[in-house]
N, C-alpha and C positions, 0 to 999 in steps of 0.2 A: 560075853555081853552082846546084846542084839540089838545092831543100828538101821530103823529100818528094814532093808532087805538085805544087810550085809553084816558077819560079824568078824570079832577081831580076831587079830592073829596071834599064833602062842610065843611070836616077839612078842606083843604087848605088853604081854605079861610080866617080864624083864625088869628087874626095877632101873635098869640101865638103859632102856632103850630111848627115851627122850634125853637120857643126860649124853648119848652121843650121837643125839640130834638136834644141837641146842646154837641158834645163833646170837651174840654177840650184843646187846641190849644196850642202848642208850649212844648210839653214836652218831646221828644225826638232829640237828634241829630244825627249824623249817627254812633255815637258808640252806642249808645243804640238799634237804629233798626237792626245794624250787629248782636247784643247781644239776639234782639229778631229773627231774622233769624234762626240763633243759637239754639236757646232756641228753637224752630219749632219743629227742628229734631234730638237734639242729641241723645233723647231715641233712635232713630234708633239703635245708636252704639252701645247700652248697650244690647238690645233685638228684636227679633222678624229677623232681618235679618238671621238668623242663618237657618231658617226653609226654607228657598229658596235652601240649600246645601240639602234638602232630595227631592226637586223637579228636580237639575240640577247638583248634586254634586259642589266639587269644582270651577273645570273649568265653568260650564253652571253658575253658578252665579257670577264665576270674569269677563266672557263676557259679560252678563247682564249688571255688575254695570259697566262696560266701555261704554257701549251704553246707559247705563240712564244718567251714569255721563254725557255724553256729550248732551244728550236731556235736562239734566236741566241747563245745561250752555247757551245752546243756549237762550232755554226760557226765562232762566231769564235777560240776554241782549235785549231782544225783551220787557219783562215786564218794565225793567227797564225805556224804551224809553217812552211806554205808561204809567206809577206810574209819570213819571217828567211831559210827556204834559197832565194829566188828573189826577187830585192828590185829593181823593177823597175816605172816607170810605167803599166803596164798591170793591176795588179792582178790581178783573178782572170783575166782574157785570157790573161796570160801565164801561172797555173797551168795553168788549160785547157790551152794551146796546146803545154805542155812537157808532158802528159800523154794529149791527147788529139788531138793532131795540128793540122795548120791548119784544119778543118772544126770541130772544138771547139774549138778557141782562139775563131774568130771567131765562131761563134755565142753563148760565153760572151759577149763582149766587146760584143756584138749587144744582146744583154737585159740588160746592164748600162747601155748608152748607153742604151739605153731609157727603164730608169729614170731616170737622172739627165738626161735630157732632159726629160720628162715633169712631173716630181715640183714643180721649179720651178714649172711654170704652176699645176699643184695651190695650191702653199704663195703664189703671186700673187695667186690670187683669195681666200685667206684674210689673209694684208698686208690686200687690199682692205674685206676686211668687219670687219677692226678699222680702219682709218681712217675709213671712214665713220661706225665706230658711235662715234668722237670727234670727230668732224665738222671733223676737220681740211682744212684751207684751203676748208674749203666745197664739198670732193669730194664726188659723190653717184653720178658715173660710174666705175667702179673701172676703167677703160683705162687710165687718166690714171698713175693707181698701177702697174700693170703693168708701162707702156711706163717709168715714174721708174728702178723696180724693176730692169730688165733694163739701160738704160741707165747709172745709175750704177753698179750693181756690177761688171757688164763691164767699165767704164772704173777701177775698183780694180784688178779682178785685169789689167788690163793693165800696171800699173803694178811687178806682177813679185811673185814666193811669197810672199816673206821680211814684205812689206813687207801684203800680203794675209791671210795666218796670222796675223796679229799682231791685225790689225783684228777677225778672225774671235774670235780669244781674248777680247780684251775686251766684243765684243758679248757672247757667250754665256756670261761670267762676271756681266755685266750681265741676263740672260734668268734666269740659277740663282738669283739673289738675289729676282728675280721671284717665281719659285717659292717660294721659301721664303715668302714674304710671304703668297702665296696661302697658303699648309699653315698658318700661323700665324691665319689670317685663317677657314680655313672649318672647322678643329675647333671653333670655338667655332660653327657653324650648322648642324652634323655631325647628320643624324639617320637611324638605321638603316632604319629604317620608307621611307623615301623612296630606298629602290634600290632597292624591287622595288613601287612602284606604277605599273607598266604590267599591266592586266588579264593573264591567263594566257586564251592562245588554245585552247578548248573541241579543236580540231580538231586542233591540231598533237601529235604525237606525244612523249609524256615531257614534255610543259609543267604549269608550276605557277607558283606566286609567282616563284621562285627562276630559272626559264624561261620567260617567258609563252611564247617560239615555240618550245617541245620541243627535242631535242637538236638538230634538222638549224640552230636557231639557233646554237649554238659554231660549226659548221663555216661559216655564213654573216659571224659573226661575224671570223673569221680574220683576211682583209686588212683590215681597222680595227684587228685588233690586231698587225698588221706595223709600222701604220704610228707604234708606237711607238717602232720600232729602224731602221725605213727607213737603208739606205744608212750603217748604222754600218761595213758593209763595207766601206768605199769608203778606209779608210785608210791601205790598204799602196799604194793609188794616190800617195801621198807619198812612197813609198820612197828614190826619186832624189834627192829633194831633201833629205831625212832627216841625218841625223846617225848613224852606227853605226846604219845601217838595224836590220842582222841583229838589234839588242837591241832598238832603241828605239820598233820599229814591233809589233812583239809588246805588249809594255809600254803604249802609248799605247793601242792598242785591247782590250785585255783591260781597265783602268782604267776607259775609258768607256762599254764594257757594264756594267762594275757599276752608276756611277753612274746609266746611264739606266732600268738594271731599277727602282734606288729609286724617281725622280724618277714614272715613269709610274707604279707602284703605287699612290703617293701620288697622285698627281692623279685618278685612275682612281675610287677612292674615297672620294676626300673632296670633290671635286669632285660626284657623282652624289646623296652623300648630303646637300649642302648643297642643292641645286637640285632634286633628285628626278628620277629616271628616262626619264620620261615627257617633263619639260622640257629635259632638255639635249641629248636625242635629236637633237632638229633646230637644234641652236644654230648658227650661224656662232663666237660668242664665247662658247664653255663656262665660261669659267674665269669670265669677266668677270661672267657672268649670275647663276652658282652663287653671289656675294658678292653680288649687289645693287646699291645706288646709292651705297655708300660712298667713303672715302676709298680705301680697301684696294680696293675695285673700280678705281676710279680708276688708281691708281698701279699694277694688275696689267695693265689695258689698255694701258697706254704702253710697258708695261716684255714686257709679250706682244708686241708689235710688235718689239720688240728678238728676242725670241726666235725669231719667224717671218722675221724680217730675215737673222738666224745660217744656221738651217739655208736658205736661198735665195743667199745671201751664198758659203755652203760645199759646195753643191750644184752651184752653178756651178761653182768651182772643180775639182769629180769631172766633172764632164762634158767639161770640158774636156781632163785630163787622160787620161780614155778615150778622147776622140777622137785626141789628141796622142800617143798610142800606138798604138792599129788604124791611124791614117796613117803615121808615123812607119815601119810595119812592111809597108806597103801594102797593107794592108785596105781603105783606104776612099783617097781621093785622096791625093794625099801630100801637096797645097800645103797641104793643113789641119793639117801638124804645122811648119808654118814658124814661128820665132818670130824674136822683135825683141831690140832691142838691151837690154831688161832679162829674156831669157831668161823669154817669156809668148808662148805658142802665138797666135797673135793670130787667125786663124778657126777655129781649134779654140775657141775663147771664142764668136766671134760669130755663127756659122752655127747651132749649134744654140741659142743666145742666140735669133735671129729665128725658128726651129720653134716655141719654148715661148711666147716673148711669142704668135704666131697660136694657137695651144692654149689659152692663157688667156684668151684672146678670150671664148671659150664661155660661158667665167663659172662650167662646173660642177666644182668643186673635190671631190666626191664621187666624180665617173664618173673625174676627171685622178688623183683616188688612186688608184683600182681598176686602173687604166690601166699605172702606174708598178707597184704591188704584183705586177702580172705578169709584169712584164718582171724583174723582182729577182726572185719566187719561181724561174723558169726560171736566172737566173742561179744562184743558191743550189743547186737541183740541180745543176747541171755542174760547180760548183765541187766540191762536196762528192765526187760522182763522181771528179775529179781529187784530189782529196785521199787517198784509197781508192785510187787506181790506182798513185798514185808510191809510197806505202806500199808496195804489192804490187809492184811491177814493179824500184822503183830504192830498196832498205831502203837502200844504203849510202849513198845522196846526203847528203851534209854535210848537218843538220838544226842548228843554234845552238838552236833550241826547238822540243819537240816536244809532240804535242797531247796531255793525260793521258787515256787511255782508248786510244789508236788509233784506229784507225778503227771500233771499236764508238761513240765517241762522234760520228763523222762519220756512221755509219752513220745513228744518229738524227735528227739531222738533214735527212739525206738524206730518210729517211722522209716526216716533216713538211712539208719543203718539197714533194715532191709532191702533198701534199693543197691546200698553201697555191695550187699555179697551178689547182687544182680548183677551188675555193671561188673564187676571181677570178668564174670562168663561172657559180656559183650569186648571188652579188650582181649584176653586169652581163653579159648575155655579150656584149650588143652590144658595149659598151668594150672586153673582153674580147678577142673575136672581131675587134675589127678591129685592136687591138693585134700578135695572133695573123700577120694578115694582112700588116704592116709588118716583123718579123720574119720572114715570109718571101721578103718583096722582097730585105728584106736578103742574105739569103741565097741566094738567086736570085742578086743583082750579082756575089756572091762566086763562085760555081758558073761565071757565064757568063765573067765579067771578070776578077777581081782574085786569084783565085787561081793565074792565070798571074803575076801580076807581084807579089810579093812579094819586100821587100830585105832579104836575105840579111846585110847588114851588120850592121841593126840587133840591139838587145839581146835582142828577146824570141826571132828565128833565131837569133840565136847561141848561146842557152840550147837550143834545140832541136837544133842542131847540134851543141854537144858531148855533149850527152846521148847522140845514135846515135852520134857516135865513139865513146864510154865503153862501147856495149852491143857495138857490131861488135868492139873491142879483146877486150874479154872473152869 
């Protein structure tokens, strides 16, 4: 059978081959997918945003996170429309793929695994730098933590969704109390004056107290302020397993952009103006440092490790379920969407498990954000692109929720995220540039190999396939 420009493969044919590709149905409801939302990005809070205040100071990264906040509001109103009319483990892959053929399916789905392959080893070497800085069991090598990191959570999410999401809930309800502790803790060390003392650079353009690096710092500032929301996309990747996808996946991820837009404002400044500017710029442990040597320090370190624990714990789990979709649909090899008898992808977990633990190796949790932040802003353009195009091309597709605005608010978006894969190559371009580079292998394999053998059976062709019966009929 002919998809396109790609057909399928004589698995397909199999009458077993979806049944030992089949995830686990009905295990989340939309408190649990808000929880995994959540659970995405709240390392954000605890670490790595901090290092965008040495790109743009103060100011150039509170502008930032007003302009990302509002690009992933939009977004995820746009995603939300397409997770209810196309509810499907591949997430934005499978928008892509039903809007912009197999060449945009996969390369959505390209720079999506990216990111959530990536973003782990990031949020590993920050695990690392609060363990050490509590000196537990006498670590002072952060491998040790990486290799615990990737090994035990792999060996949860093997253990199958239901039983995974649940763990993932309670760590990150565990991580929000965190927070709150913090916000309770640094209003009372809160002082205005200490967010903007880093000097104001003589040379750079439009700088002052408010900018020490002039305007081109907001735009440098960007990917530190993504990585507030990082991978809150990532939740219509649950669809399958969902409950009343079409409702419950809208709902769950519209829920936990709210709460993450609060969670990071609050941190963002109250954190900066406990600790000042200039000091938390290069922290490993912002939160921890900004309070001091207290109790409340104390108890936000532990309880921060919870929080970087959630989003690595929930990251995995997207990653997996990326790849258990481009395989599943023959993108990438198929054996990597095989799963086990508790319906968990088992080297769709582990293979790109072992890329990130070598990634983390590095040790630079800065260049592995920048790294991750580009492979999502790429994704976030194509997605958005598709969001715009089924609008335009297929208005009567069944829509359960649609985005307020249309595609003027996708369009936004749309916009933003362009600049955000920009700014990637203004902080790093090496990381950047070779990011760039891996992205295109990928796509290379697809061009030489895989785009001949694509299976036909699975769900995300089969979305593609009715869609062109639906257009030829008409």
């Amino acid at each position: 059978m002919t998809i396109d420009d790609a057909t399928s493969t004589p698995e397909a044919a199999g009458d077993d081959y979806l049944a030992k590709r089949t995830l686990r149905s009905g295990t989340a409801g939309w408190v649990l997918l808000a929880g995994l939302g959540i659970s995405y990005v709240i390392s954000g809070d605890f670490s790595g945003w901090n290092f965008g205040i040495a790109e743009g100071g103060f100011g150039g990264l509170l502008i930032a996170f007003v302009v990302i906040a509002a690009m992933y509001l939009a977004m995820v109103l746009g995603m939300a429309e397409l997770s209810a009319a196309l509810p499907a483990a591949g997430g934005g892959y499978t928008f892509a793929r039903r809007a912009l053929g197999p060449w945009g399916g996969f390369a959505t789905g390209t720079a999506v695994l990216l990111e959530y392959a990536i973003a782990p080893a990031a949020i590993a070497t920050f695990i690392g730098a609060y363990v050490e800085s509590l000196n537990l069991f006498g670590i002072t090598d952060g491998w040790w933590v990486y290799l615990a990191a990737y090994a035990l959570f792999i060996g949860v999410h093997l253990a199958g969704a239901g039983e995974a999401l649940k763990v993932m809930f309670v760590i990150t309800a565990i991580a929000l109390v965190g927070l709150l502790i913090f916000v309770v803790a640094a209003i009372g060390l809160f002082d205005s004056a200490d967010l903007t003392d880093i000097a104001a650079d003589p040379d750079a353009f439009g700088s002052s107290d408010f900018l020490p690096f002039g305007l081109v710092g907001i735009w440098s500032a960007v990917p530190f302020a993504i990585w507030f929301f990082l991978a809150v996309e990532g939740v219509p990747l649950a669809a399958e397993e969902a409950r009343e996808p079409e409702k419950n996946v809208p709902k769950g991820i519209i829920i936990s952009m709210l709460v993450l837009i609060v969670t990071g404002a609050a941190v963002l400044v109250l954190a900066t103006g406990a600790l000042g500017a200039q000091g938390i710029s290069a922290s490993g442990n912002p939160l921890v440092e900004a309070l001091g040597d207290g109790a409340a320090a104390k108890t936000v370190n532990y309880i921060g490790l919870a929080g970087l624990v959630a989003s690595f714990f929930s990251i995995v789990y997207a990653y997996s379920r990326q790849t258990f979709a481009l395989s599943r649909a023959g993108y990438l090899p198929t054996r990597l969407s095989v799963t086990n008898a508790r319906k968990a992808p088992v080297l769709a977990l582990i293979v790109p498990g072992v890329i990130g633990f070598a990634l983390s190796l590095t040790g630079k949790g800065a260049m592995l954000l920048n790294m991750a932040v580009f492979g999502a802003a790429v994704s976030y353009v194509l997605m958005m692109i598709s969001h715009i195009v089924l609008r335009v091309r297929e208005p009567g597709m069944p829509r359960p929720y649609r985005t307020p605005g249309g595609i003027v608010t996708t369009s936004f978006a749309l916009v933003i995220a362009c600049a955000a894969v920009i700014a990637t190559f203004l902080v790093d371009p090496v990381a950047a540039g070779w990011t760039l580079a891996v992205f295109c292998a990928f796509m290379l394999y697809f061009a030489l190999y895989s785009r001949h053998r694509l299976v036909a059976s699975s769900p995300d062709e089969e979305f593609a396939v009715l869609a062109r019966a639906e257009e030829e009929l008409e």
